[in-house]
N, CA, C and O atoms as a printed pandas DataFrame, in Angstrom:
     atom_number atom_name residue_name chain_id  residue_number  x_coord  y_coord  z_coord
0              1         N          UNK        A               1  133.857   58.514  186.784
1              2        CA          UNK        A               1  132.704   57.992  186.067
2              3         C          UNK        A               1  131.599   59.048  186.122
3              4         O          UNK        A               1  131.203   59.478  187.206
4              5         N          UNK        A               2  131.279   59.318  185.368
5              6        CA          UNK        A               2  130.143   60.646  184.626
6              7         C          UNK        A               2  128.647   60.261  185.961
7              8         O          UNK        A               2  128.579   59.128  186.437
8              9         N          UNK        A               3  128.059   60.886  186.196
9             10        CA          UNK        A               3  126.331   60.711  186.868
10            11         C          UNK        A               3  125.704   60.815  185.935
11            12         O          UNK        A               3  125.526   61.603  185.006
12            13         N          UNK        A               4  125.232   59.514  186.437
13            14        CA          UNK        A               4  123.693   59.643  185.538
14            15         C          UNK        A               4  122.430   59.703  186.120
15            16         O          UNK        A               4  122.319   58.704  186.832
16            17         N          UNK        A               5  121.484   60.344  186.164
17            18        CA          UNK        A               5  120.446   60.888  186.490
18            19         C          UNK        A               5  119.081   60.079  185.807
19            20         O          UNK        A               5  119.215   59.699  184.644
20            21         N          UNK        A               6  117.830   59.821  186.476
21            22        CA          UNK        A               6  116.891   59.546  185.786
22            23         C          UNK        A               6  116.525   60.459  184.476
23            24         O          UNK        A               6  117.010   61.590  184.449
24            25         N          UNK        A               7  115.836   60.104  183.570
25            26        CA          UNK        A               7  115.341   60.912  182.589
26            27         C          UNK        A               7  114.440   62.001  182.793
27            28         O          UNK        A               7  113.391   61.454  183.131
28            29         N          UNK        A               8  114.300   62.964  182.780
29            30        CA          UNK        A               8  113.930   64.675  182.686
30            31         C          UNK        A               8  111.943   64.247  182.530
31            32         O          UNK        A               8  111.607   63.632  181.518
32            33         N          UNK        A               9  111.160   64.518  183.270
33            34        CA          UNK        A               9  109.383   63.676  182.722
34            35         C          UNK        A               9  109.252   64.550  181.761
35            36         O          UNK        A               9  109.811   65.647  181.781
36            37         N          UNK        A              10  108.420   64.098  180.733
37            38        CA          UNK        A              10  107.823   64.731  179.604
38            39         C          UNK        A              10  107.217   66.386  179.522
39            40         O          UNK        A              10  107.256   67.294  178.692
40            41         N          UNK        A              11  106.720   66.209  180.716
41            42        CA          UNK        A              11  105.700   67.314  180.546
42            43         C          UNK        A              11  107.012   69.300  181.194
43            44         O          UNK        A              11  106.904   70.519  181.063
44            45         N          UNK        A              12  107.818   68.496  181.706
45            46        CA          UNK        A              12  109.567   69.338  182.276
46            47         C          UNK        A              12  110.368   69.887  180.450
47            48         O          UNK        A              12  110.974   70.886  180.063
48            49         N          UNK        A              13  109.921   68.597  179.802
49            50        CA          UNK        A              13  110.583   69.132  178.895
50            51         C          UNK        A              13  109.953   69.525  177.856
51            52         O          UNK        A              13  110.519   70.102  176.927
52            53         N          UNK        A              14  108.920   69.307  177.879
53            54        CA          UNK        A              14  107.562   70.578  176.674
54            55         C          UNK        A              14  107.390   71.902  177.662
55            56         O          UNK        A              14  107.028   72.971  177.171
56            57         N          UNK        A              15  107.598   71.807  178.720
57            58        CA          UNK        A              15  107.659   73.637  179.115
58            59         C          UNK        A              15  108.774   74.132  178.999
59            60         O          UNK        A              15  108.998   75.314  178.737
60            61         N          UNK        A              16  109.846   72.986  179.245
61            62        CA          UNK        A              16  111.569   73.820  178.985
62            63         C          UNK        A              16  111.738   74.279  176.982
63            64         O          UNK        A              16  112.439   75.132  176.436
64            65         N          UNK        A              17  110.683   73.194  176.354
65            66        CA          UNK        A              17  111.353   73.897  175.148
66            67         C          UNK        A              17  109.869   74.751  174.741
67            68         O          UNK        A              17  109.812   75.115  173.566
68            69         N          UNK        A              18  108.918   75.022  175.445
69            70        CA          UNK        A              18  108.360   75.696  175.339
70            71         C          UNK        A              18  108.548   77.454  175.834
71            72         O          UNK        A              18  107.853   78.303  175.276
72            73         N          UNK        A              19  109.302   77.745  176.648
73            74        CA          UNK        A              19  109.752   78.633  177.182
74            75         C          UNK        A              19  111.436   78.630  176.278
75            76         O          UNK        A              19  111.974   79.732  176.170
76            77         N          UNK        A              20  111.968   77.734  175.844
77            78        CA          UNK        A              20  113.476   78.832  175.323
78            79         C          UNK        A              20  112.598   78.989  173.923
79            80         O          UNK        A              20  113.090   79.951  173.334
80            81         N          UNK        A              21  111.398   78.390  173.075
81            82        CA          UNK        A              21  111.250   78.722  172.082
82            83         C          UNK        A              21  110.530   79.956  172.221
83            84         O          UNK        A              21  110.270   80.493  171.144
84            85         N          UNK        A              22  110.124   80.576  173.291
85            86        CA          UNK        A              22  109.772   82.058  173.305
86            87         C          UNK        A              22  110.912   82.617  173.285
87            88         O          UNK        A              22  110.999   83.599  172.549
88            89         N          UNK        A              23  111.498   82.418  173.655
89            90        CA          UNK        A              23  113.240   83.408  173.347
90            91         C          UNK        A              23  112.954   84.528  174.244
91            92         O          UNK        A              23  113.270   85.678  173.937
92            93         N          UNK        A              24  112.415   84.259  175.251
93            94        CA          UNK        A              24  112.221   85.562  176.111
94            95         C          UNK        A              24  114.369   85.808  177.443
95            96         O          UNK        A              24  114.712   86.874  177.955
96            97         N          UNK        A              25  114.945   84.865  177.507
97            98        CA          UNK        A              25  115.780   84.739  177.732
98            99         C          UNK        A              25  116.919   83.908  177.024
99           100         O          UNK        A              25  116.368   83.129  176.246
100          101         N          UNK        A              26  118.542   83.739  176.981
101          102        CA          UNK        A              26  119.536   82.898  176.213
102          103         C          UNK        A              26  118.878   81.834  176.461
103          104         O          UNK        A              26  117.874   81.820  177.172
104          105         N          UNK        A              27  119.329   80.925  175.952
105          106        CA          UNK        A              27  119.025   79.573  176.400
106          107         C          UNK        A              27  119.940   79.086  177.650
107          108         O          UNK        A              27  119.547   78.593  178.707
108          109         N          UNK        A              28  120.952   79.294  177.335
109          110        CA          UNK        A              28  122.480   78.867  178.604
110          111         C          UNK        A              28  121.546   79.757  179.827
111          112         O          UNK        A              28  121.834   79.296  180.932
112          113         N          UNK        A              29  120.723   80.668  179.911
113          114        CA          UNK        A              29  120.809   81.298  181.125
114          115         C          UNK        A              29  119.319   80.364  181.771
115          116         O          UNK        A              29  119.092   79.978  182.917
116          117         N          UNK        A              30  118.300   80.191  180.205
117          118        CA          UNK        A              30  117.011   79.634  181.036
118          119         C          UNK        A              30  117.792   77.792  181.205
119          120         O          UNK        A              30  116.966   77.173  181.876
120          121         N          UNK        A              31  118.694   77.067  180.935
121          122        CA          UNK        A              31  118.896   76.155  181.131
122          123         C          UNK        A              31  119.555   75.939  183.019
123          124         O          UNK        A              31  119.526   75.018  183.836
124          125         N          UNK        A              32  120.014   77.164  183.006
125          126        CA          UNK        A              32  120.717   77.300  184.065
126          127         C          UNK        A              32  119.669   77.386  185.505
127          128         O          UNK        A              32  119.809   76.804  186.580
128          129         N          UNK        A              33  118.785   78.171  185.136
129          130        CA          UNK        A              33  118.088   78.802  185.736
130          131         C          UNK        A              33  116.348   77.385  185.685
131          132         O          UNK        A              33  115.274   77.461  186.282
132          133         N          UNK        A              34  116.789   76.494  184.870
133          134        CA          UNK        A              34  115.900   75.439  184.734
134          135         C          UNK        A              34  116.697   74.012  185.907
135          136         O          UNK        A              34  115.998   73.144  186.428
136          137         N          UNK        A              35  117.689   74.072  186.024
137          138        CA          UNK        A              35  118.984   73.169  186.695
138          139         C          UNK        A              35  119.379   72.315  185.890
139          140         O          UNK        A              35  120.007   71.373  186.372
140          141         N          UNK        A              36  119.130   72.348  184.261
141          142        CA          UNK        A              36  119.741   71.700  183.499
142          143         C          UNK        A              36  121.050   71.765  182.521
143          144         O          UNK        A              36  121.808   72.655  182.907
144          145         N          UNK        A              37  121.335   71.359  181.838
145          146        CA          UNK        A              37  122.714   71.557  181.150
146          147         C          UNK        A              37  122.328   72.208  179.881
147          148         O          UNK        A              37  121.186   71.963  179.493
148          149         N          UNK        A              38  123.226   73.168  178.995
149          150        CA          UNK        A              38  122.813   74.049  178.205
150          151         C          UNK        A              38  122.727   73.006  176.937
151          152         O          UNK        A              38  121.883   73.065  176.043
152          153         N          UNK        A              39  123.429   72.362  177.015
153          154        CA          UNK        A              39  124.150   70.884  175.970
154          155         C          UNK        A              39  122.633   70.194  176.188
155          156         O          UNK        A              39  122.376   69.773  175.060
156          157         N          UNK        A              40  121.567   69.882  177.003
157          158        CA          UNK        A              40  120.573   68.981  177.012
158          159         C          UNK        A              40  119.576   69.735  176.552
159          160         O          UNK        A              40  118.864   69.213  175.693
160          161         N          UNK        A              41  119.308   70.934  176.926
161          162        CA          UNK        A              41  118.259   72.208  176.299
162          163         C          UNK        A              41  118.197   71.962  175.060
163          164         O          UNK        A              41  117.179   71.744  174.402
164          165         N          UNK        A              42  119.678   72.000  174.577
165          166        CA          UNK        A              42  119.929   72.453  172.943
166          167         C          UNK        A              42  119.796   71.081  172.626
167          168         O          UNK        A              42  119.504   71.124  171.431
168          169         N          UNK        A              43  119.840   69.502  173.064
169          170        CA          UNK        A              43  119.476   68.946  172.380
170          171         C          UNK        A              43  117.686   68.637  172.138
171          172         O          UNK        A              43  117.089   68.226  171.143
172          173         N          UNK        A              44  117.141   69.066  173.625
173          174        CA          UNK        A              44  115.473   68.868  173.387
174          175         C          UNK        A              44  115.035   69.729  172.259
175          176         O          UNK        A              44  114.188   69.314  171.467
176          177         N          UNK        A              45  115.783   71.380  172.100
177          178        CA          UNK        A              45  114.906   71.735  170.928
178          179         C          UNK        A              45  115.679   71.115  169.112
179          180         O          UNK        A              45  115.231   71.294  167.979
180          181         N          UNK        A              46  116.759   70.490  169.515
181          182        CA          UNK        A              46  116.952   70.082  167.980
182          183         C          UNK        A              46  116.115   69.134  168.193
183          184         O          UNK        A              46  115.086   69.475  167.609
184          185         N          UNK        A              47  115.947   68.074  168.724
185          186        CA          UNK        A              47  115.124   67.254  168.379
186          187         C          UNK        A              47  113.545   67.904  168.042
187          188         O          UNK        A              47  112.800   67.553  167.127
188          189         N          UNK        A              48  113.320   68.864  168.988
189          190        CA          UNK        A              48  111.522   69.184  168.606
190          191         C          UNK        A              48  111.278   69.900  167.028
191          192         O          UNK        A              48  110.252   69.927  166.348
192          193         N          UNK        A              49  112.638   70.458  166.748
193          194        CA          UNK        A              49  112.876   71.180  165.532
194          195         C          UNK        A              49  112.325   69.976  164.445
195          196         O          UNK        A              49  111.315   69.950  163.742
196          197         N          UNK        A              50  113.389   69.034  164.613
197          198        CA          UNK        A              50  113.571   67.831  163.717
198          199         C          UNK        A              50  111.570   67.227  163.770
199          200         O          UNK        A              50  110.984   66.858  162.753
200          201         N          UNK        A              51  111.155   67.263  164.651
201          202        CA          UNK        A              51  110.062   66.141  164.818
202          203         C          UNK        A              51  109.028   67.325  163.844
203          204         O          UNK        A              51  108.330   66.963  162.897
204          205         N          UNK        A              52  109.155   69.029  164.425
205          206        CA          UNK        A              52  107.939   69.501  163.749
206          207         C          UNK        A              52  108.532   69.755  162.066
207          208         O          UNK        A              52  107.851   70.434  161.297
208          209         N          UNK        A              53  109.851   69.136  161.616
209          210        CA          UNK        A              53  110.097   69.350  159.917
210          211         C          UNK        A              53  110.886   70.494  160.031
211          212         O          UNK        A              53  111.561   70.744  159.032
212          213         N          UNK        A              54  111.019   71.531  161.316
213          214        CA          UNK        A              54  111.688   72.414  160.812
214          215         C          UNK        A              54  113.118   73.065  160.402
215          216         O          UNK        A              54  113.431   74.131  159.870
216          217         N          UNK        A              55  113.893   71.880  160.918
217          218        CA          UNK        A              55  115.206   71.922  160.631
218          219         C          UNK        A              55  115.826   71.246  159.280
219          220         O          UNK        A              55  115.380   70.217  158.771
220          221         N          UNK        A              56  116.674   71.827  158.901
221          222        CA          UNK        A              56  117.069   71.760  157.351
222          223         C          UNK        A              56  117.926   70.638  157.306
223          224         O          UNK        A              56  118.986   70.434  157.898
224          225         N          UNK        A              57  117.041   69.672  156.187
225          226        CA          UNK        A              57  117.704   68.337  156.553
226          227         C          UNK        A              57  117.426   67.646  157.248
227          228         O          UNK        A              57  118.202   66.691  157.271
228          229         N          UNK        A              58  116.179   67.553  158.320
229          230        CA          UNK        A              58  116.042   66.674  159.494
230          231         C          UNK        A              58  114.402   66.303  158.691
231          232         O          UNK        A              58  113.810   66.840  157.755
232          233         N          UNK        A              59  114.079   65.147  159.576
233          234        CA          UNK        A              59  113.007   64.594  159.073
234          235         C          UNK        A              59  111.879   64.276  160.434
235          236         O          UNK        A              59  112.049   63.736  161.526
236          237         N          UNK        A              60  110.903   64.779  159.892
237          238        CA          UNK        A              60  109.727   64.689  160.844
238          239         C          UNK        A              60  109.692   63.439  161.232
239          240         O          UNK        A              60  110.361   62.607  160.619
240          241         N          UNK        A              61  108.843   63.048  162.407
241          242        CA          UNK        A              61  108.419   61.667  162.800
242          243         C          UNK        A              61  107.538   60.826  162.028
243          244         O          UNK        A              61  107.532   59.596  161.994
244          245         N          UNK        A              62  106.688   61.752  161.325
245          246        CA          UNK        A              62  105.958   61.233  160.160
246          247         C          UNK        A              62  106.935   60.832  158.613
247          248         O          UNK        A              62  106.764   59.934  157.789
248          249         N          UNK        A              63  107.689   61.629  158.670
249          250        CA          UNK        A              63  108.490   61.150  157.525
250          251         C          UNK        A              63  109.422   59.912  157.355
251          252         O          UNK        A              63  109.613   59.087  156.461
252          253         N          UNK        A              64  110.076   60.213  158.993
253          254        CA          UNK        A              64  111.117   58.794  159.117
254          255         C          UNK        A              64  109.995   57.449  159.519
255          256         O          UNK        A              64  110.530   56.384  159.209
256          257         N          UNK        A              65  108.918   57.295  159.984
257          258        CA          UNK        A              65  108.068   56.223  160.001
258          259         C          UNK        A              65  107.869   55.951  157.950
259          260         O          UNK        A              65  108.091   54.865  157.415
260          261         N          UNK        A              66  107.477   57.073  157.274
261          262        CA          UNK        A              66  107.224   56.922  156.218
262          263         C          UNK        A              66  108.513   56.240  155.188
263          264         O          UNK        A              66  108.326   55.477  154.240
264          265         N          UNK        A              67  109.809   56.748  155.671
265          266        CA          UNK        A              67  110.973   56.286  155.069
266          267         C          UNK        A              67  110.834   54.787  155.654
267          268         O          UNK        A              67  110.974   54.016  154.705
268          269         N          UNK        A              68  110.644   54.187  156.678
269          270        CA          UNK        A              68  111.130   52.948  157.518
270          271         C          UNK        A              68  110.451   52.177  156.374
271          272         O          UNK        A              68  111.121   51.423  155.667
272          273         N          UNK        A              69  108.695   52.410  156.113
273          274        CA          UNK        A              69  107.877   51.818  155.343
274          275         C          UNK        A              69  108.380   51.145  154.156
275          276         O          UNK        A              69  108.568   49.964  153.863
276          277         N          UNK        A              70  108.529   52.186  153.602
277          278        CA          UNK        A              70  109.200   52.712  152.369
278          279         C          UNK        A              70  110.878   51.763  152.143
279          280         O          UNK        A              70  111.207   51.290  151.056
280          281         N          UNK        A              71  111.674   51.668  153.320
281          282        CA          UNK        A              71  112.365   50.588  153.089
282          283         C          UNK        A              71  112.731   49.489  153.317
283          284         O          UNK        A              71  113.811   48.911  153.194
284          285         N          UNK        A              72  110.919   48.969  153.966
285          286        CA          UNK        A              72  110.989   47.503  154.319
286          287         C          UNK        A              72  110.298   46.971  153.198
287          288         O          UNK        A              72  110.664   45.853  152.836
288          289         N          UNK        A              73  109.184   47.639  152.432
289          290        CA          UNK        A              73  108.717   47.725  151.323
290          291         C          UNK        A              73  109.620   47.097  150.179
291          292         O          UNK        A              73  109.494   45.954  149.738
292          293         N          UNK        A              74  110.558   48.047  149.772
293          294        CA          UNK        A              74  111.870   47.810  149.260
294          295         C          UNK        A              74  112.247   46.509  149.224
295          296         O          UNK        A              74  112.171   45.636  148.360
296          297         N          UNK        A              75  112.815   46.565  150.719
297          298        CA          UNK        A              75  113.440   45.103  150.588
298          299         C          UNK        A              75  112.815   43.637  150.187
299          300         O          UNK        A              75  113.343   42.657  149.662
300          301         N          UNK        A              76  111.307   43.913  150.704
301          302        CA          UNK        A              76  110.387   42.661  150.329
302          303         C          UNK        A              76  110.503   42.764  148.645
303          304         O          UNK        A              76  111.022   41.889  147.952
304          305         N          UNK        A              77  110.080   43.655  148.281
305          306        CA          UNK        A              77  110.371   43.719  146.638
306          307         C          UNK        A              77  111.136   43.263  145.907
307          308         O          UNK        A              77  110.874   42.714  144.837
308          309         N          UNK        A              78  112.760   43.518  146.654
309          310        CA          UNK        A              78  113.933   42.742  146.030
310          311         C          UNK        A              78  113.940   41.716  146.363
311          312         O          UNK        A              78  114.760   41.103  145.679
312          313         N          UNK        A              79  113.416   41.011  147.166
313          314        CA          UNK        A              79  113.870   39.540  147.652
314          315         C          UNK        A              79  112.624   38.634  146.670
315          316         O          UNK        A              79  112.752   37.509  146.187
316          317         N          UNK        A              80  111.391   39.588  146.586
317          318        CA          UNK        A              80  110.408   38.713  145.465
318          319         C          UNK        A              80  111.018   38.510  144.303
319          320         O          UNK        A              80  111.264   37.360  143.940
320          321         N          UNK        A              81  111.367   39.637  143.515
321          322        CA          UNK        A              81  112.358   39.767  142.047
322          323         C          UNK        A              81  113.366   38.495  142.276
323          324         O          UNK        A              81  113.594   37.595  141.469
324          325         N          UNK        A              82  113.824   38.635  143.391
325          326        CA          UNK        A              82  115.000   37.588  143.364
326          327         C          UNK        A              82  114.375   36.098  143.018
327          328         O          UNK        A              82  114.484   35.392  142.016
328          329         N          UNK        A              83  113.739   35.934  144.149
329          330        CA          UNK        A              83  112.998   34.528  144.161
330          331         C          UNK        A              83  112.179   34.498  142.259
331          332         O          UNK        A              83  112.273   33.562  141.464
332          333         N          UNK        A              84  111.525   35.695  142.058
333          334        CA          UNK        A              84  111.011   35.280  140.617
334          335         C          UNK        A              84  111.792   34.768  139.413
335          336         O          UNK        A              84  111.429   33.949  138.569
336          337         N          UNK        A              85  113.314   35.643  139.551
337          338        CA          UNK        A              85  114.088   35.046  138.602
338          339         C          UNK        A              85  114.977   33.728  138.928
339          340         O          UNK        A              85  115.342   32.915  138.079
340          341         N          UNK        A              86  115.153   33.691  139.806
341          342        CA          UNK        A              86  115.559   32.422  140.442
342          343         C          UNK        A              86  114.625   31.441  140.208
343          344         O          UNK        A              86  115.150   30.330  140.134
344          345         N          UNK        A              87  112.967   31.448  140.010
345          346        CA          UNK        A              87  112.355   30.637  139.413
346          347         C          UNK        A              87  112.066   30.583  138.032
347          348         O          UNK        A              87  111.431   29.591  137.676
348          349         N          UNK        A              88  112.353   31.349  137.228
349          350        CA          UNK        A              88  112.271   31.699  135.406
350          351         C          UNK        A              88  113.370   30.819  135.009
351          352         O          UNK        A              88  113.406   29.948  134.140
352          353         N          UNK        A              89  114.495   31.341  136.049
353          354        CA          UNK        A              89  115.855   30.235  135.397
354          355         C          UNK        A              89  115.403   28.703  135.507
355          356         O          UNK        A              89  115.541   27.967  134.530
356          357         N          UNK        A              90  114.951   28.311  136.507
357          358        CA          UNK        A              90  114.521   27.006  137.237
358          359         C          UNK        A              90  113.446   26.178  135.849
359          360         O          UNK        A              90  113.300   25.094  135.284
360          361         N          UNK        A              91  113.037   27.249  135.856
361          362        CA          UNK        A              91  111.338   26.485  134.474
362          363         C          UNK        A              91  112.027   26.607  133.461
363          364         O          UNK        A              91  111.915   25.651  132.694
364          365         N          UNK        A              92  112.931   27.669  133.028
365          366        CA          UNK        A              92  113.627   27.734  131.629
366          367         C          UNK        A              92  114.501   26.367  131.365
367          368         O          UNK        A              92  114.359   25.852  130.255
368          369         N          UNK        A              93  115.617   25.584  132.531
369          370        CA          UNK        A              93  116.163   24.612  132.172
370          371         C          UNK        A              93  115.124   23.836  132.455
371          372         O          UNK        A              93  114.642   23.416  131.403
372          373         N          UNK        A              94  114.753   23.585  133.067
373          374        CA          UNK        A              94  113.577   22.118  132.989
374          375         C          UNK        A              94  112.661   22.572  131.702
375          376         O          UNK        A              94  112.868   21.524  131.090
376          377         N          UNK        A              95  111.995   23.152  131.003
377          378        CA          UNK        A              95  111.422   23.310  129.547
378          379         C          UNK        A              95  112.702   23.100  128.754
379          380         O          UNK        A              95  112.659   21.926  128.386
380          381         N          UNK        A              96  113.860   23.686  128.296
381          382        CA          UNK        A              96  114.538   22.587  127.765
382          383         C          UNK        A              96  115.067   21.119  127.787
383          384         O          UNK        A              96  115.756   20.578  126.923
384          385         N          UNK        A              97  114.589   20.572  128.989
385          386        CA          UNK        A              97  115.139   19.591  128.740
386          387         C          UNK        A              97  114.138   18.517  128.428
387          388         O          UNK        A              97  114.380   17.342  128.703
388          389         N          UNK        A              98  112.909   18.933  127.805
389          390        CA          UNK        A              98  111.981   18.065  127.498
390          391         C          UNK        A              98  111.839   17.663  126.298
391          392         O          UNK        A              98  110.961   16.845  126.021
């Protein structure tokens, strides 16, 4: 069964990806030399990549809050349309049958 370890504090991992994004050493060697795994390095800076927009295809934190908006928005929209025509049909047979 794998160890699991508490989570890494915040401020451990804005100097760890603050220091491999100087590129002053590999990353495998400052991960090593940090006591972490090269596999966890490389995921703190994809993620910081992703959060500041700069990875191709990834979406800022501002953007995916803006997408979430954007498709709860959506859905309220379709479910009004629904309910509106679901009531047009409703008034259309009751006006004919008067």
């Amino acid at each position: 069964m794998p160890r699991t370890r508490p989570p890494y504090p915040e401020e451990f991992r804005r100097q760890a990806i603050r220091l491999a994004l100087l590129g002053d050493k590999p990353q495998r060697q400052l991960a090593k030399d940090l006591g972490i795994s090269d596999v966890t390095l490389r995921n703190w800076l994809k993620h910081e990549r992703a959060e500041r927009g700069e990875r191709a295809g990834g979406l800022s934190q501002d953007e995916r809050e803006e997408l979430q908006r954007l498709r709860d928005e959506n859905a309220r929209l379709r479910m009004e349309r629904e309910i509106l025509s679901k009531a047009a049909v409703f008034f259309a047979k009751e006006s004919d049958g008067r």
